[in-house]
C-alpha positions in Angstrom: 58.5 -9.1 -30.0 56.9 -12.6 -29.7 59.4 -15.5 -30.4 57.5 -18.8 -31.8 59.9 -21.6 -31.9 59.5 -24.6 -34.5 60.9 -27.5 -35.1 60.4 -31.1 -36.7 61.2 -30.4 -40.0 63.4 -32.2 -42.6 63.3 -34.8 -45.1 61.0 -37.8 -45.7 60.3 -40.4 -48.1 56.7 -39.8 -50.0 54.2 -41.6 -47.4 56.7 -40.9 -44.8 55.2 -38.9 -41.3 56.3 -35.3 -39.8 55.7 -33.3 -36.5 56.3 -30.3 -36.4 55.8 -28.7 -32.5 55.3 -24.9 -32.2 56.0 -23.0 -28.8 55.2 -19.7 -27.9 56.1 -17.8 -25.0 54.2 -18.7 -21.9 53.9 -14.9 -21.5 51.4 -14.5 -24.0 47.8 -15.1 -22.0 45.6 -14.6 -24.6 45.5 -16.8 -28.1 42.8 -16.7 -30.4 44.4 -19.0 -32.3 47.4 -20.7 -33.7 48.2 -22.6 -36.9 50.4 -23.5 -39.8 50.8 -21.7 -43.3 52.9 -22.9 -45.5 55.0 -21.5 -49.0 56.4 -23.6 -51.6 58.4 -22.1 -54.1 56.7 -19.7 -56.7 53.7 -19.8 -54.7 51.8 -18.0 -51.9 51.4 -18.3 -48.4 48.8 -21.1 -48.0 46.9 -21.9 -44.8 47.4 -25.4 -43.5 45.4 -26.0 -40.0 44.3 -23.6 -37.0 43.4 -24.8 -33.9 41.3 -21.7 -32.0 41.4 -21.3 -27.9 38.4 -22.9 -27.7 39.8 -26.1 -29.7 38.0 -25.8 -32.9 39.9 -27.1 -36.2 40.1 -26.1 -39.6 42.3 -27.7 -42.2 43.1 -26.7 -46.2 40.8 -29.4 -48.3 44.8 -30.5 -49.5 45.7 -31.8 -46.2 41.8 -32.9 -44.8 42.8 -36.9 -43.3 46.3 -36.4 -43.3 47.3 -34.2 -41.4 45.7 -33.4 -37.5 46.8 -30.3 -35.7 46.6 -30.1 -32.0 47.7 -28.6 -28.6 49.1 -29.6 -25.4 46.8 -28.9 -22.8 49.5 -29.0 -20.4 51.3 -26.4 -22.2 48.6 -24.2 -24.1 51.2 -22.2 -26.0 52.1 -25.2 -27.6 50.5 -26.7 -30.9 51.8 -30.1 -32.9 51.1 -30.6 -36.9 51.0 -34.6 -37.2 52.0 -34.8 -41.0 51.0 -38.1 -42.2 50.8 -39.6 -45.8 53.4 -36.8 -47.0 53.2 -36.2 -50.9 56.2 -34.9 -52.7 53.7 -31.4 -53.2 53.8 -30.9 -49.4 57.5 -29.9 -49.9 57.6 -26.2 -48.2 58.4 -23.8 -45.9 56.1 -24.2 -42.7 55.2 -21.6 -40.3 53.8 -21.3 -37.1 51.3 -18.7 -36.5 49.5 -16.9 -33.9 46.9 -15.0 -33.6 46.7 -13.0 -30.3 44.2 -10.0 -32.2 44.3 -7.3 -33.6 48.5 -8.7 -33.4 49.2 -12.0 -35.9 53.0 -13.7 -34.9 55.3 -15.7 -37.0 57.7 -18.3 -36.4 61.0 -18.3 -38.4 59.6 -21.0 -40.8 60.9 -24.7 -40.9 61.9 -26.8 -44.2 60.0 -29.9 -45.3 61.3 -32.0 -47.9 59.4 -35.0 -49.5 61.3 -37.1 -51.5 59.1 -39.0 -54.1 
């Protein structure tokens, strides 16, 4: 079983910044990708950003110029959400994804709490 380990989260004043660092095993030599969903409460899963192996982006319309996902080249297993401009709707659960097809991985989710 893959282990992805997050951190960063907590809480932060509305306009306030976030980075949340995802690490996957070094063990793991192919990614296809890796991302960020994320779950308020009484909703779905929602896709955040993706960053592919080959370092193509894409980003959910809610977050476009706010957020900016992106991976340590020294460490290719890892990936960083910069959250910037936080609203009080980004409050959720976020987790780490990755794609290492046909197999998706999940990390164990990490809070983020935007206080208006």
């Amino acid at each position: 079983q893959v282990q992805l380990v997050e951190s960063g989260g907590g809480l932060v004043q509305g306009g306030g910044s976030l980075r949340l660092p995802c690490a996957a095993p070094g063990s793991i030599l192919s990614i296809n990708a890796m991302g960020w969903y994320r779950q308020a409460p009484g909703k779905q899963r929602e896709l955040v950003a993706r960053i592919t192996s080959g370092g193509s982006t894409n980003y959910a319309d809610f977050v476009k110029g706010r957020f900016t996902i992106s991976r340590n080249n020294a460490k290719i297993n890892t990936v960083y959400l910069q959250m910037n401009s936080l609203k009080p709707e980004d409050k959720a659960v976020y987790y780490c994804y990755l794609q290492n097809l046909p197999r998706t991985y999940w990390g164990q989710g990490t809070q983020d709490t935007v206080s208006s």
